[in-house]
ROTI-56317 format. One record per residue (C-alpha): residue number from 1; x negated, y, z. Coordinates in Angstrom, 2 decimals, decimal comma. Layout:
<site><k>NUM</k><u>X</u><v>Y</v><w>Z</w></site>
...
This chain:
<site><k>1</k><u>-10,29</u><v>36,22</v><w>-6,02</w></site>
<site><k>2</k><u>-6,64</u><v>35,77</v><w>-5,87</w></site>
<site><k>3</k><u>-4,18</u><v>37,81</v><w>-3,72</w></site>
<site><k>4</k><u>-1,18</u><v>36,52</v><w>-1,63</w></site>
<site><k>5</k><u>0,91</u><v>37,40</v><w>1,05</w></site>
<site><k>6</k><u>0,42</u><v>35,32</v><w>4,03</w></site>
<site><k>7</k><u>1,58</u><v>35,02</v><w>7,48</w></site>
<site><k>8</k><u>0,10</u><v>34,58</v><w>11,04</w></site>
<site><k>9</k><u>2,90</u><v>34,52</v><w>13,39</w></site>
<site><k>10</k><u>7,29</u><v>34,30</v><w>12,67</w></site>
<site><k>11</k><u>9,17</u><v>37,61</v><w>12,90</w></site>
<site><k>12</k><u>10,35</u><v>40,39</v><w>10,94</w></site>
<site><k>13</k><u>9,09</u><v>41,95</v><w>7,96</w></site>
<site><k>14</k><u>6,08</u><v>43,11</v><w>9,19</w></site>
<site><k>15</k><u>4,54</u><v>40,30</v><w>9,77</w></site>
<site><k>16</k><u>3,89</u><v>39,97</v><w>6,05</w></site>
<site><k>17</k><u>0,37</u><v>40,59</v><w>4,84</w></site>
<site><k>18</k><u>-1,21</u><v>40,83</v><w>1,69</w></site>
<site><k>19</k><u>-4,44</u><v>39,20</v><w>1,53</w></site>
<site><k>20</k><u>-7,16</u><v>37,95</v><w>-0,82</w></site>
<site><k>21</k><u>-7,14</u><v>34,15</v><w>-1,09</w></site>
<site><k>22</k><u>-9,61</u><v>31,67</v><w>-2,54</w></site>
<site><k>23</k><u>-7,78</u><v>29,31</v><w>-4,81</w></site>
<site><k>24</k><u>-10,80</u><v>26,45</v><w>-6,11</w></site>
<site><k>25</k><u>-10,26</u><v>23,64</v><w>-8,19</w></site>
<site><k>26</k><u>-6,84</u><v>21,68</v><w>-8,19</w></site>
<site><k>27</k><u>-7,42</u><v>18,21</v><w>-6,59</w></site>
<site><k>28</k><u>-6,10</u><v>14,54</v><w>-7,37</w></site>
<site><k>29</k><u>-2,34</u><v>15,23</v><w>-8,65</w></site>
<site><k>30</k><u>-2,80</u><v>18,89</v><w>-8,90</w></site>
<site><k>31</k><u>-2,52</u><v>21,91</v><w>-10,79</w></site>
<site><k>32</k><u>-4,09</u><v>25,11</v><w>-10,49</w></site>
<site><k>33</k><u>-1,04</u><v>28,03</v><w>-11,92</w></site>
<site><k>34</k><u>-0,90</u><v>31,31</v><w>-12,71</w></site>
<site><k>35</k><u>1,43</u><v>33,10</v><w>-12,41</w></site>
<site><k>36</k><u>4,30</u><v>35,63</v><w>-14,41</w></site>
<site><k>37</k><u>6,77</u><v>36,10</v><w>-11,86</w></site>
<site><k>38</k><u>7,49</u><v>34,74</v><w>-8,34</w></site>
<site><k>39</k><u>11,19</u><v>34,35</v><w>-7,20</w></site>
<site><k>40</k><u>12,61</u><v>35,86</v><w>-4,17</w></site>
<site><k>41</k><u>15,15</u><v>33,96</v><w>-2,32</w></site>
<site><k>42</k><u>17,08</u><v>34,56</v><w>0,99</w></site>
<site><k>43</k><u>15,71</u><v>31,36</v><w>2,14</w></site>
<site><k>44</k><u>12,30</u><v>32,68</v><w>2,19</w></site>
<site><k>45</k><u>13,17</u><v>34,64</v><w>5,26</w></site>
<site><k>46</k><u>14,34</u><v>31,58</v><w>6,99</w></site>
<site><k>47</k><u>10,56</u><v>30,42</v><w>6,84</w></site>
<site><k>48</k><u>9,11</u><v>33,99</v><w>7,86</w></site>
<site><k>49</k><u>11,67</u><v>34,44</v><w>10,95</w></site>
<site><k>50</k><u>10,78</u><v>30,49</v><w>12,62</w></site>
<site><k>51</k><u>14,44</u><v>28,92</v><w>11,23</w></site>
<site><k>52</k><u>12,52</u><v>26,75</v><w>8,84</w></site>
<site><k>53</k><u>9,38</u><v>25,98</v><w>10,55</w></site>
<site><k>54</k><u>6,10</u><v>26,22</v><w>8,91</w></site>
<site><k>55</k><u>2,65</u><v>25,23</v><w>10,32</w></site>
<site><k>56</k><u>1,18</u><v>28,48</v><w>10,62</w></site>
<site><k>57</k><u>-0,86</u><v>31,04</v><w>9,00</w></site>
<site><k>58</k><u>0,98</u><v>29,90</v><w>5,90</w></site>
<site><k>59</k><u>2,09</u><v>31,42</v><w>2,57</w></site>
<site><k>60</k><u>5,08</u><v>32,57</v><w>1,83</w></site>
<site><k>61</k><u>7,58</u><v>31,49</v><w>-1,12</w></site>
<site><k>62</k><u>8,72</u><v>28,20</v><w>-3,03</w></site>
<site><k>63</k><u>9,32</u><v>29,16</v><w>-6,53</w></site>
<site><k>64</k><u>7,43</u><v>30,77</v><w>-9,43</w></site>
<site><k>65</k><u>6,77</u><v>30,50</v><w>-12,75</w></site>
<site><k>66</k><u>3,70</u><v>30,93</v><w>-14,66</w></site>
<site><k>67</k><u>0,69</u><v>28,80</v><w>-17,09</w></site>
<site><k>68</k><u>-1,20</u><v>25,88</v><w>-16,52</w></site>
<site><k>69</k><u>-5,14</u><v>27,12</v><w>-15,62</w></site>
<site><k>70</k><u>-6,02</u><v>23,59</v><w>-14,73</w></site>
<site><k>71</k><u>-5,51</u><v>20,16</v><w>-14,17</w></site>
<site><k>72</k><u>-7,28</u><v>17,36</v><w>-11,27</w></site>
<site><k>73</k><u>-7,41</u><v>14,12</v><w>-11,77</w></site>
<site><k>74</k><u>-4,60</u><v>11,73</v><w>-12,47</w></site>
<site><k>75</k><u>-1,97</u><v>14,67</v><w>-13,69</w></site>
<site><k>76</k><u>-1,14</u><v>13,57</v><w>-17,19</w></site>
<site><k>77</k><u>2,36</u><v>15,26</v><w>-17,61</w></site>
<site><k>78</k><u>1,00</u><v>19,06</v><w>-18,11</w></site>
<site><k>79</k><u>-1,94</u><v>20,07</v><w>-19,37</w></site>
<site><k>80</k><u>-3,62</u><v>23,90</v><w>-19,80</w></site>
<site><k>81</k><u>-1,65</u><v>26,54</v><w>-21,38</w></site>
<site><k>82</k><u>1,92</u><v>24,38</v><w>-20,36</w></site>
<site><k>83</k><u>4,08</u><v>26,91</v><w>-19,19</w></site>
<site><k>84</k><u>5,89</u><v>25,74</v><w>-16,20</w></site>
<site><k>85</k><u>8,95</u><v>26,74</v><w>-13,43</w></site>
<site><k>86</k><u>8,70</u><v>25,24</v><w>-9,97</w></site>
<site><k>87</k><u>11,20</u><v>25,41</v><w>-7,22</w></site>
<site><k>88</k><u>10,96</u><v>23,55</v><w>-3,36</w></site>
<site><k>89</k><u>7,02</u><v>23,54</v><w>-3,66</w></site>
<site><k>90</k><u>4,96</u><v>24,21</v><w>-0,90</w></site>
<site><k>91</k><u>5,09</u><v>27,31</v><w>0,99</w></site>
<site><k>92</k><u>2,48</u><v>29,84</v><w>-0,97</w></site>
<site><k>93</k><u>4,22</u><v>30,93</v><w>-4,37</w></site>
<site><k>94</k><u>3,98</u><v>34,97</v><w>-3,32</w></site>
<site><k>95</k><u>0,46</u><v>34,61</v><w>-4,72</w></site>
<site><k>96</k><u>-1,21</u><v>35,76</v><w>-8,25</w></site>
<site><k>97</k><u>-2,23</u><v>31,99</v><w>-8,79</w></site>
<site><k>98</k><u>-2,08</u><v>28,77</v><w>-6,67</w></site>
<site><k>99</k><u>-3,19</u><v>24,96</v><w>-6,46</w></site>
<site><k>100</k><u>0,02</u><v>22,81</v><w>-6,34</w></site>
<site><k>101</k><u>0,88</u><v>19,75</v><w>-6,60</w></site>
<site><k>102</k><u>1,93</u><v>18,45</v><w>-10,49</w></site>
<site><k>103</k><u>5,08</u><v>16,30</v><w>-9,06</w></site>
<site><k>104</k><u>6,88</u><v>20,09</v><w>-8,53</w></site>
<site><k>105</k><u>6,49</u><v>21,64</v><w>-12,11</w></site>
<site><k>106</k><u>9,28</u><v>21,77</v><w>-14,78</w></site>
<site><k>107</k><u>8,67</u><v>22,14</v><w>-18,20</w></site>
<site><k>108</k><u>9,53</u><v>25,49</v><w>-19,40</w></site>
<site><k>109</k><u>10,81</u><v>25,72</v><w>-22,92</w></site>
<site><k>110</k><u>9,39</u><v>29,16</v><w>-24,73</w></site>
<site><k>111</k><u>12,76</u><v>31,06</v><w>-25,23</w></site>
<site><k>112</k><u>12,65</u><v>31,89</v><w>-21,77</w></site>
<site><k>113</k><u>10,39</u><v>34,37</v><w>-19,84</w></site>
<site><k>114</k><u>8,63</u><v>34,23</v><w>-16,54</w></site>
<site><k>115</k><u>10,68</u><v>36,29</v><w>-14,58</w></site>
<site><k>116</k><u>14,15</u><v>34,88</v><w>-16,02</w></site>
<site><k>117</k><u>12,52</u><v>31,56</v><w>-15,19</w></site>
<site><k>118</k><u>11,73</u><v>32,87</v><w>-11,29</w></site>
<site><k>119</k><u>15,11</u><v>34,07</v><w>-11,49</w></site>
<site><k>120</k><u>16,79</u><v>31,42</v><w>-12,12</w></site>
<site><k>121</k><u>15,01</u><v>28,04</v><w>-11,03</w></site>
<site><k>122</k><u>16,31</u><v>27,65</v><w>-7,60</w></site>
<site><k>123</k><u>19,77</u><v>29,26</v><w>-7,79</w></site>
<site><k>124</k><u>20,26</u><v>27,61</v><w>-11,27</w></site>
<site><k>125</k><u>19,57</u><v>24,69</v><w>-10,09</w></site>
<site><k>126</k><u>21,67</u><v>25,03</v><w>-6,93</w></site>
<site><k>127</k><u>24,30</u><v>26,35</v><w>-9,05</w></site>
<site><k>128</k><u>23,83</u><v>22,61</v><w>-11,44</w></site>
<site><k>129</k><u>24,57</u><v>20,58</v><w>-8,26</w></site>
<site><k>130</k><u>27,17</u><v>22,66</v><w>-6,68</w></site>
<site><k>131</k><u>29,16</u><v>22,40</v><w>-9,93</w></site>
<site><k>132</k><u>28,25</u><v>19,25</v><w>-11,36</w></site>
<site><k>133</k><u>27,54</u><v>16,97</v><w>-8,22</w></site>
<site><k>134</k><u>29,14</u><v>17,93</v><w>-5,24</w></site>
<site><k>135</k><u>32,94</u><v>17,43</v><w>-6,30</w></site>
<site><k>136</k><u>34,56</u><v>16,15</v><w>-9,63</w></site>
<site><k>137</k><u>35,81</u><v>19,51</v><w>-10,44</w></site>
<site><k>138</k><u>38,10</u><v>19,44</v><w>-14,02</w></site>
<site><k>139</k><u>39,22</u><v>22,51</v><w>-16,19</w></site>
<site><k>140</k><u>42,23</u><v>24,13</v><w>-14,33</w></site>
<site><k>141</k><u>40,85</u><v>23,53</v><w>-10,72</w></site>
<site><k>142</k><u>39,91</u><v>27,12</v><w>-8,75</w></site>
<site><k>143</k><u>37,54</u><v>27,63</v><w>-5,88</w></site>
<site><k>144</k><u>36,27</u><v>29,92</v><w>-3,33</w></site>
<site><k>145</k><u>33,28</u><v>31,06</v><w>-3,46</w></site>
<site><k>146</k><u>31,64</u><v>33,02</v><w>-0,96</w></site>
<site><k>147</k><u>28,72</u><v>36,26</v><w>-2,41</w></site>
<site><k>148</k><u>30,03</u><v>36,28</v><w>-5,53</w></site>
<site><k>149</k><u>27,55</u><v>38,94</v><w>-6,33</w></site>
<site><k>150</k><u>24,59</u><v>37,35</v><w>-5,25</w></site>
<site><k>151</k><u>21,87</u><v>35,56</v><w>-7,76</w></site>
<site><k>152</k><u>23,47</u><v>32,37</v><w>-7,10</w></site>
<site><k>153</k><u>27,26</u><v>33,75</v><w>-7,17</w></site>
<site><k>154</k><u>26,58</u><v>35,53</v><w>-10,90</w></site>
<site><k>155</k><u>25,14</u><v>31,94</v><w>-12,19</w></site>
<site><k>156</k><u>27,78</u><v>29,66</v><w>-11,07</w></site>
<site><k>157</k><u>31,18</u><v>32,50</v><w>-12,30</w></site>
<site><k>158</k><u>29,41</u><v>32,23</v><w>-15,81</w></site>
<site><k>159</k><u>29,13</u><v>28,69</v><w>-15,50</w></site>
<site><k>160</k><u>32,21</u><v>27,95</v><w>-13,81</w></site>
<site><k>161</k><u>33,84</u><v>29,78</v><w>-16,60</w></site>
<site><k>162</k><u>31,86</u><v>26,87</v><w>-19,04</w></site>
<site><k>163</k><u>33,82</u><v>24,54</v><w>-17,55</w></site>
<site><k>164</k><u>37,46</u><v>26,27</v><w>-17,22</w></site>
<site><k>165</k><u>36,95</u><v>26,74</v><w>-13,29</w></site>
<site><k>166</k><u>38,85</u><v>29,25</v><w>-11,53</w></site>
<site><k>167</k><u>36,57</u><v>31,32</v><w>-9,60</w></site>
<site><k>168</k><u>38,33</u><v>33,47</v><w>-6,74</w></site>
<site><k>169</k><u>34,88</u><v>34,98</v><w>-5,28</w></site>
<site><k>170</k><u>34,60</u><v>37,14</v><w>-1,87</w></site>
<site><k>171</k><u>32,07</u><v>40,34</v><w>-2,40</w></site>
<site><k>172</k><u>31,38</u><v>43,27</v><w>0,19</w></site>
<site><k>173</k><u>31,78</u><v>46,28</v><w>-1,88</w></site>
<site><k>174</k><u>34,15</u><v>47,47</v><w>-4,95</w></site>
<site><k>175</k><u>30,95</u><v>47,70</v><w>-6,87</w></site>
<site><k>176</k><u>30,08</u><v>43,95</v><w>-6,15</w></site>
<site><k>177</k><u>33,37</u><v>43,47</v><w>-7,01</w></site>
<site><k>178</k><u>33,33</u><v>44,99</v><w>-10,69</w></site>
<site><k>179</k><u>29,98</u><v>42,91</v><w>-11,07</w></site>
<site><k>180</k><u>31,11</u><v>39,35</v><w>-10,42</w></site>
<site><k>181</k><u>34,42</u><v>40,11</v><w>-12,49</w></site>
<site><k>182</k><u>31,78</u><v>40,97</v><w>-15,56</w></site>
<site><k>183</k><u>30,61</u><v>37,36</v><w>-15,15</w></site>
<site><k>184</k><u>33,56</u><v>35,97</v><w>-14,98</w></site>
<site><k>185</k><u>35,10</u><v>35,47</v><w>-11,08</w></site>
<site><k>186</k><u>38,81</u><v>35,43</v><w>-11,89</w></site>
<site><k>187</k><u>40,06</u><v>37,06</v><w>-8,77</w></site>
<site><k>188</k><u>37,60</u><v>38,99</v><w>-6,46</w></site>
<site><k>189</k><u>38,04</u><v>39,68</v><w>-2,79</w></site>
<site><k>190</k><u>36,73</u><v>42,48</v><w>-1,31</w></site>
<site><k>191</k><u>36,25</u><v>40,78</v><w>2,40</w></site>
<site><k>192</k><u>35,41</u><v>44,17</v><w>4,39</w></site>
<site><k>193</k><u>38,98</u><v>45,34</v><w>4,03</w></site>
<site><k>194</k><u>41,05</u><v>42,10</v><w>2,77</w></site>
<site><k>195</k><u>42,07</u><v>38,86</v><w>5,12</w></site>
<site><k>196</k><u>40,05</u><v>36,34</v><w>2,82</w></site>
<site><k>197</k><u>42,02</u><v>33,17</v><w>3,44</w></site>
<site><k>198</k><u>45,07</u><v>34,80</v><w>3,95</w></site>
<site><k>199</k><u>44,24</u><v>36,22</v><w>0,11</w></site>
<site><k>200</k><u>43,70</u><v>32,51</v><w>-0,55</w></site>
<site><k>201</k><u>46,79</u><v>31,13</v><w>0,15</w></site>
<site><k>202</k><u>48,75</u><v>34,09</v><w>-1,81</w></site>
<site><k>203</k><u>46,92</u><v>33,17</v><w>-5,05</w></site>
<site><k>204</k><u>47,24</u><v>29,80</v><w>-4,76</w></site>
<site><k>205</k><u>51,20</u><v>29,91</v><w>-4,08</w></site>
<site><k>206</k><u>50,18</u><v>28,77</v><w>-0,03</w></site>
<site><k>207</k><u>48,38</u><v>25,66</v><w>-0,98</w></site>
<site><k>208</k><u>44,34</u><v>26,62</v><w>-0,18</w></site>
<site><k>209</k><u>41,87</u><v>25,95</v><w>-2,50</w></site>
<site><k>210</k><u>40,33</u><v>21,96</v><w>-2,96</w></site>
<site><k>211</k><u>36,53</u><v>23,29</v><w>-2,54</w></site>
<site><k>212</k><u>35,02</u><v>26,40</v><w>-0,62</w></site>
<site><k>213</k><u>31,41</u><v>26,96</v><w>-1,61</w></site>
<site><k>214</k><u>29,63</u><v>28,84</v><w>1,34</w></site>
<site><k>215</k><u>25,91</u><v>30,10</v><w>1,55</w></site>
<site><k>216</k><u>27,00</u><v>32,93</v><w>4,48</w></site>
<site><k>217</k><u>27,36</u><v>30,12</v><w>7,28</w></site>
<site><k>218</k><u>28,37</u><v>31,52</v><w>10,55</w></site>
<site><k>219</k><u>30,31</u><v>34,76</v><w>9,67</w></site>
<site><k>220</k><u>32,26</u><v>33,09</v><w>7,07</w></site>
<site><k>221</k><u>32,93</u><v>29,33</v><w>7,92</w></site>
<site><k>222</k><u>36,26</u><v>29,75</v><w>9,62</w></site>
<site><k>223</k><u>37,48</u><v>31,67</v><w>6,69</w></site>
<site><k>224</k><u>35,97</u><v>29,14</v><w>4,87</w></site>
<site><k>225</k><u>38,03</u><v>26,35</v><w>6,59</w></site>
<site><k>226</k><u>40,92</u><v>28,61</v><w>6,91</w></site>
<site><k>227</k><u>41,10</u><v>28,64</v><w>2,77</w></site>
<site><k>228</k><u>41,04</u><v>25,10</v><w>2,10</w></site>
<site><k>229</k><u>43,98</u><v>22,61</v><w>0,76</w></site>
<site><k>230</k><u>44,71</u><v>19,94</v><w>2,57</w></site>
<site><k>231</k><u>41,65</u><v>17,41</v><w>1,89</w></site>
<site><k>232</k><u>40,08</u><v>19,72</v><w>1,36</w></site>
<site><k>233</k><u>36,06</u><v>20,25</v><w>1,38</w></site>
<site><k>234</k><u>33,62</u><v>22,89</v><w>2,08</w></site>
<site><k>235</k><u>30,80</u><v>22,89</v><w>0,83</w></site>
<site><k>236</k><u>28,04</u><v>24,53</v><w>3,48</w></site>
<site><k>237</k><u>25,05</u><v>25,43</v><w>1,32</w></site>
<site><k>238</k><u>23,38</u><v>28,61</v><w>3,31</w></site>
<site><k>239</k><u>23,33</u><v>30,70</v><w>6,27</w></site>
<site><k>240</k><u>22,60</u><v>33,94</v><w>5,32</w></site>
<site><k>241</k><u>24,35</u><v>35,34</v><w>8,36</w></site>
<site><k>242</k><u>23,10</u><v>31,95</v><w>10,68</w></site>
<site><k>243</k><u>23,76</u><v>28,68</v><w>11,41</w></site>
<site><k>244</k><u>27,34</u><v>27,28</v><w>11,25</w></site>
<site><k>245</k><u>28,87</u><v>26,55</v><w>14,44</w></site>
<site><k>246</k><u>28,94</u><v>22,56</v><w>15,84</w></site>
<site><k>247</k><u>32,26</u><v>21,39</v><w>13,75</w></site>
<site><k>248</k><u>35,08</u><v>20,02</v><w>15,64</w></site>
<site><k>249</k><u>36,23</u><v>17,41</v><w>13,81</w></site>
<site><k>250</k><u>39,65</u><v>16,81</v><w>15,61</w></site>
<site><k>251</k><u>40,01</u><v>20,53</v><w>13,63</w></site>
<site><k>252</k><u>39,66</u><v>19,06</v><w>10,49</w></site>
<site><k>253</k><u>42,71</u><v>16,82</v><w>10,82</w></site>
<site><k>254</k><u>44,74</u><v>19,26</v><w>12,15</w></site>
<site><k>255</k><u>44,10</u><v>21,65</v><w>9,18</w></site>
<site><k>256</k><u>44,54</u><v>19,04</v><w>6,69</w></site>
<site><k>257</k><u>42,10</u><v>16,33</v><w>6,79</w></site>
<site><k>258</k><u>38,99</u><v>18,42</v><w>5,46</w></site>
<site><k>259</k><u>35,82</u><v>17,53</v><w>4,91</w></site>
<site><k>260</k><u>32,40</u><v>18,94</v><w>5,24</w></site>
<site><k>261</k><u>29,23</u><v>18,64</v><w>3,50</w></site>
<site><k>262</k><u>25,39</u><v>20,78</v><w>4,28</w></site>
<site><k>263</k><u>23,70</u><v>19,93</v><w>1,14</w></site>
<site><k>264</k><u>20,02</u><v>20,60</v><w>0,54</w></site>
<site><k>265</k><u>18,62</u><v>21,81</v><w>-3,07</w></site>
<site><k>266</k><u>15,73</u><v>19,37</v><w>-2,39</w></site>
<site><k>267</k><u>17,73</u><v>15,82</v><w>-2,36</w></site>
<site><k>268</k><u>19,48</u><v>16,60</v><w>-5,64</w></site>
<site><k>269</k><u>16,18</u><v>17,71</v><w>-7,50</w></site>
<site><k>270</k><u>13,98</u><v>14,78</v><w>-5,77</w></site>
<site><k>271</k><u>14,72</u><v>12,24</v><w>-8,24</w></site>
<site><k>272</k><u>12,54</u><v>13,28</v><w>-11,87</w></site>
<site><k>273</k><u>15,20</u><v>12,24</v><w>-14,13</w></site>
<site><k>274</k><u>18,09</u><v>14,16</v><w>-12,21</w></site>
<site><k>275</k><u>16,03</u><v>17,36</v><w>-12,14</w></site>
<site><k>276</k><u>15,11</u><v>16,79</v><w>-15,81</w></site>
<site><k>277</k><u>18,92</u><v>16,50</v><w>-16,68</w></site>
<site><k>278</k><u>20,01</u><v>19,37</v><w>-14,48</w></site>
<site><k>279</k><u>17,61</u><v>21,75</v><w>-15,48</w></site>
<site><k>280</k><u>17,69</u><v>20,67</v><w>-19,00</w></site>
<site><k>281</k><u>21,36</u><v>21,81</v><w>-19,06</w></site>
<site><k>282</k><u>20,42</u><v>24,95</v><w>-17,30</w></site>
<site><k>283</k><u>18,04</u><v>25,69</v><w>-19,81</w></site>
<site><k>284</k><u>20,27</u><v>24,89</v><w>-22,76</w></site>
<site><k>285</k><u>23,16</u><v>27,32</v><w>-21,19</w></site>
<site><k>286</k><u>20,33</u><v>30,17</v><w>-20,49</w></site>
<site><k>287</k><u>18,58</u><v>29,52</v><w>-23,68</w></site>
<site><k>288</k><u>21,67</u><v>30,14</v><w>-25,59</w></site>
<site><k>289</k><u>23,53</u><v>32,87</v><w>-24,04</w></site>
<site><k>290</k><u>25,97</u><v>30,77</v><w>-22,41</w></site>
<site><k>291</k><u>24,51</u><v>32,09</v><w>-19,11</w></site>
<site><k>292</k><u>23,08</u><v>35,68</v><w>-18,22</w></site>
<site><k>293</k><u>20,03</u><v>36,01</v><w>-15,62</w></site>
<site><k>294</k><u>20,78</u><v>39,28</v><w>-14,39</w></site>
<site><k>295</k><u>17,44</u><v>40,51</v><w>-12,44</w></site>
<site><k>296</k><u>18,71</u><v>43,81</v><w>-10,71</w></site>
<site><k>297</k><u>15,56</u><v>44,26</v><w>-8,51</w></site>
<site><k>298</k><u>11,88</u><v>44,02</v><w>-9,46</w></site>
<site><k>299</k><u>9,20</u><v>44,08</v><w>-6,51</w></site>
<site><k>300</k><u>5,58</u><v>43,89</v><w>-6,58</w></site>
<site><k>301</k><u>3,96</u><v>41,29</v><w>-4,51</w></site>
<site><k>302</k><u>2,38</u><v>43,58</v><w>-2,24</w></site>
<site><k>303</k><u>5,54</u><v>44,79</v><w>-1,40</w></site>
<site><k>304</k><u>7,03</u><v>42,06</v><w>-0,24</w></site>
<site><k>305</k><u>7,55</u><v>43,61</v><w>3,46</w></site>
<site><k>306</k><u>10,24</u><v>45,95</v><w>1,45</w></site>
<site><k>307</k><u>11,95</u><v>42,93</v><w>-0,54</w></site>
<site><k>308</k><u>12,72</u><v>41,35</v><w>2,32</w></site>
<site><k>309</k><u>14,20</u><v>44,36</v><w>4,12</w></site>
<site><k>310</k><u>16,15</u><v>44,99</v><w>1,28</w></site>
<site><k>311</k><u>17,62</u><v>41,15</v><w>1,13</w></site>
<site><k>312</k><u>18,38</u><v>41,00</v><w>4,84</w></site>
<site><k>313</k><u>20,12</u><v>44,54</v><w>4,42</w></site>
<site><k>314</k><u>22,62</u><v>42,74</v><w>1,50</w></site>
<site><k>315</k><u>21,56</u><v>45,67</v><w>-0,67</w></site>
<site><k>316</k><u>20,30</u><v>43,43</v><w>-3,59</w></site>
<site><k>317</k><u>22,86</u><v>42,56</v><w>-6,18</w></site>
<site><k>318</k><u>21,87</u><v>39,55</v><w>-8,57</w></site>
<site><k>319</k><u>18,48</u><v>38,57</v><w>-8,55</w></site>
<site><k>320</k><u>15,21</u><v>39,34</v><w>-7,51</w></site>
<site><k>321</k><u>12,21</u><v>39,33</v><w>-8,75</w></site>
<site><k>322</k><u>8,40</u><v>39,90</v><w>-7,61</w></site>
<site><k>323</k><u>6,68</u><v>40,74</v><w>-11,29</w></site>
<site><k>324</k><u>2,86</u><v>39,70</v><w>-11,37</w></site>
């Protein structure tokens, strides 16, 4: 039988079990997967803790990567042996193997391994539409971007870089700090003992930056506003430390006619063709050493109870990884 880590009721940690699963045959439009490496992503703990609610018992994770086992009936785009990255699936990738459906998989070309793949699927993907959908960024323009450590943060510096973006990135700790410089954040704020938007404005000669990129949410979003140029936009994309606060919009006029956006991964990787063409030039950077996958943490899947704990305690630098 296959093993998985399940859960019964929303709370902390804890409530994380391992199990034994039966997996059976993949159905109409599915695939049966094994997998070489799950991913670990902050937003998994949205789904354990009740902010993303799940049906429950239910698995736990939406992105792995792994080979083909099987096929059902009407899936004619993989076959066995494929090897395949997923992202956004159905709860239940912290499991050895799976039954999915076929409409989630992405090719995955043979230069890269399973655990760069679960590195990399969902925050490379978020880091494609971030920088090459959200705003019509141009070599020259420079940003703010929020955890510029994080798995995401390391991703879009390197690729920012690519594409002559300034990257002034905000990290808790000197060592965080030394990190996202190595990947190429131009100027690096150390937020625990710096005023981040005042820092802002003094880089950027008083004039804020055009685009804030955010995945902290409530802690930082005033900061957040507090940094852009006039017209500025933020760009909302987590809430590691909760929900932003209901936005006022008479303060967006007065500081400068800003704008807003709280994008979702899953509406920019919904159409096939736009998650063929933004993965393919994920791949293509990764493939060629464009683009480092750093994975700084490795996990078994029984101990997921301990990855999580260690993600909510902003301990983790880069990636994560549950090797299977």
């Amino acid at each position: 039988m296959a093993k998985a880590i399940r859960f019964y009721e929303t709370g902390g940690p804890e409530v994380l079990r391992w199990e034994s699963v039966e997996v059976g045959d993949p159905g109409p439009g599915e695939v049966r997967i094994r997998h070489g490496a799950v991913g670990l992503n902050f937003a998994d703990t949205y789904f354990r803790t009740g902010m993303y609610p799940a049906p429950l018992p239910a698995g736990m994770g939406v992105e792995g990567a792994g080979v083909v086992e099987a096929v059902g009936a009407g899936v004619t785009d993989f076959q066995e042996g494929d090897r395949v990255t997923y992202t956004g699936s159905p709860l239940g990738a912290y499991s050895t193997e799976r039954v999915m459906p076929a409409t989630h998989l992405i090719a995955l070309p043979d230069g890269i391994e399973f655990e760069t793949a679960a590195a990399m699927t969902m925050r490379g993907l978020t880091t494609s539409y971030l920088l090459r959908r959200i705003h019509p960024l141009k070599a020259g323009d420079t940003v703010l971007l929020h955890a510029a450590a994080g798995g995401v943060g390391l991703i879009f510096c390197q690729w920012a870089k690519l594409l002559g973006v300034n990257v002034i990135g905000t990290v808790s700790t000197d060592e965080k700090a030394a990190v996202a410089r190595a990947h190429g954040c131009g100027e690096v704020i150390v937020y625990t003992r710096e005023n981040v938007a005042e820092r802002v404005r003094e880089l950027t000669g008083g004039a804020g930056v055009p685009v804030v990129y955010d995945s902290i949410g409530a802690s930082t979003f005033q900061t957040s506003i507090d940094s852009l140029a006039r017209r500025g936009l933020l760009v909302a994309f987590g809430t590691a430390s909760g929900p932003i606060p209901p936005i006022d919009a008479m303060q967006l006029a007065v500081k400068g006619s800003l704008f807003v956006t709280r994008p979702a991964l899953a509406d920019y990787i919904a159409d096939p063709a736009e998650r063929a063409e933004l993965a393919g030039e994920l791949f293509g950077h990764v493939a060629a050493g464009r683009i480092s996958i750093e994975i700084n943490q490795r996990y078994g899947l029984e101990d997921a109870e301990k990855a999580h704990r260690d993600l909510e305690a902003g301990i983790s630098i880069g990636s994560s990884v549950f090797s299977v």
